[in-house]
N, C-alpha and C positions, 0 to 999 in steps of 0.2 A: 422544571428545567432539566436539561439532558446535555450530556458531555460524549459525546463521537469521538472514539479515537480509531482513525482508518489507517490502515499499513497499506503502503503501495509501493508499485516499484519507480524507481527514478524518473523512467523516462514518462509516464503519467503527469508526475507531478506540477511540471510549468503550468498543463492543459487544468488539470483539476483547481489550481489554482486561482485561476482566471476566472473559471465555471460557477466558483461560492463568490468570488469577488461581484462578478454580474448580477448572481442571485442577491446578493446583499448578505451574504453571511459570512462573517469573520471566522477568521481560522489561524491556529499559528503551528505552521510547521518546521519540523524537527528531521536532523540526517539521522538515519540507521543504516543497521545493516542486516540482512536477511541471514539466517541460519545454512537453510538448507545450497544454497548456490551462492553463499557469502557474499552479494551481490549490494549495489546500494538503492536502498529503501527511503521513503518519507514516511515520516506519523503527522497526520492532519490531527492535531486537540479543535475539537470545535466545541464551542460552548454554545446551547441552543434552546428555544422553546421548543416545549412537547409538540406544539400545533405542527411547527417547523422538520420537526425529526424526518418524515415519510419525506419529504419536500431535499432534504440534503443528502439521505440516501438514495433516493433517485442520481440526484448529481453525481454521485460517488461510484455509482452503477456504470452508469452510462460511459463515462469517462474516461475508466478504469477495466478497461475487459481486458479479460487473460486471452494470449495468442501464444503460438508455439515459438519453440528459438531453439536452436544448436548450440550444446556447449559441450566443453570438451569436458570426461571424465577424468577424476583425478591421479596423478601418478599413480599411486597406492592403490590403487585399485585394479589399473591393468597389467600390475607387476604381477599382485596376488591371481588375478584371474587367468592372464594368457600370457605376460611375458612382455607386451607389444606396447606399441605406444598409444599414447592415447585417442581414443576415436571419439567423433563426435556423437552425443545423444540429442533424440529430440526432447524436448518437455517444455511442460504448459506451464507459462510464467504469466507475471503480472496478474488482472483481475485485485480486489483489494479484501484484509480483511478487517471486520470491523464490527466493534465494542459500541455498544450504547447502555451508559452507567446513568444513574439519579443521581442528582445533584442536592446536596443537601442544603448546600448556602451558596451567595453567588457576590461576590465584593468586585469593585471596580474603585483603585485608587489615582 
């Protein structure tokens, strides 16, 4: 047995949701929050057979592809650099990342 934990970004989450629901595999997700663009994230915990692993990270693939988006740099930033206000950049967000740990015991109460 194998425990999945997938970062993703929000707006992924309803679709990925749905996508283990259909497959038949249970998942319990959690709000986060991302680091680098402080953005709001989901952690998928999914408890799993080994058979199953290749079979959920498909789903998690598929579902979850990174695409480009505009955001705006931070104040701090364009003070230090030029003075001006903040301009938008582009960068590659979404897509997911994701842990596949052993399970060493597995209870259900």
């Amino acid at each position: 047995m194998k425990i999945i934990l997938a970062i993703i970004q929000d707006k992924d989450s309803n679709r990925l949701s749905n996508e283990l629901i259909d497959a038949n595999i249970r998942a319990t997700k959690l709000s986060s929050t991302g680091g680098f663009l402080k953005a709001g994230n989901s952690t998928f915990i999914v408890g799993i057979e080994d058979e199953r692993v290749d079979e959920a990270l498909e789903i998690i693939k598929k579902t979850c592809e990174s695409r480009k988006q505009f955001v705006s740099t931070p104040v701090t930033l364009d003070i230090s650099m030029d003075g001006g206000v903040p301009y938008p950049v582009e960068v590659e967000v979404g897509g997911a990342t994701v842990f596949v740990l052993p399970v060493e015991g597995f209870h259900h109460f």
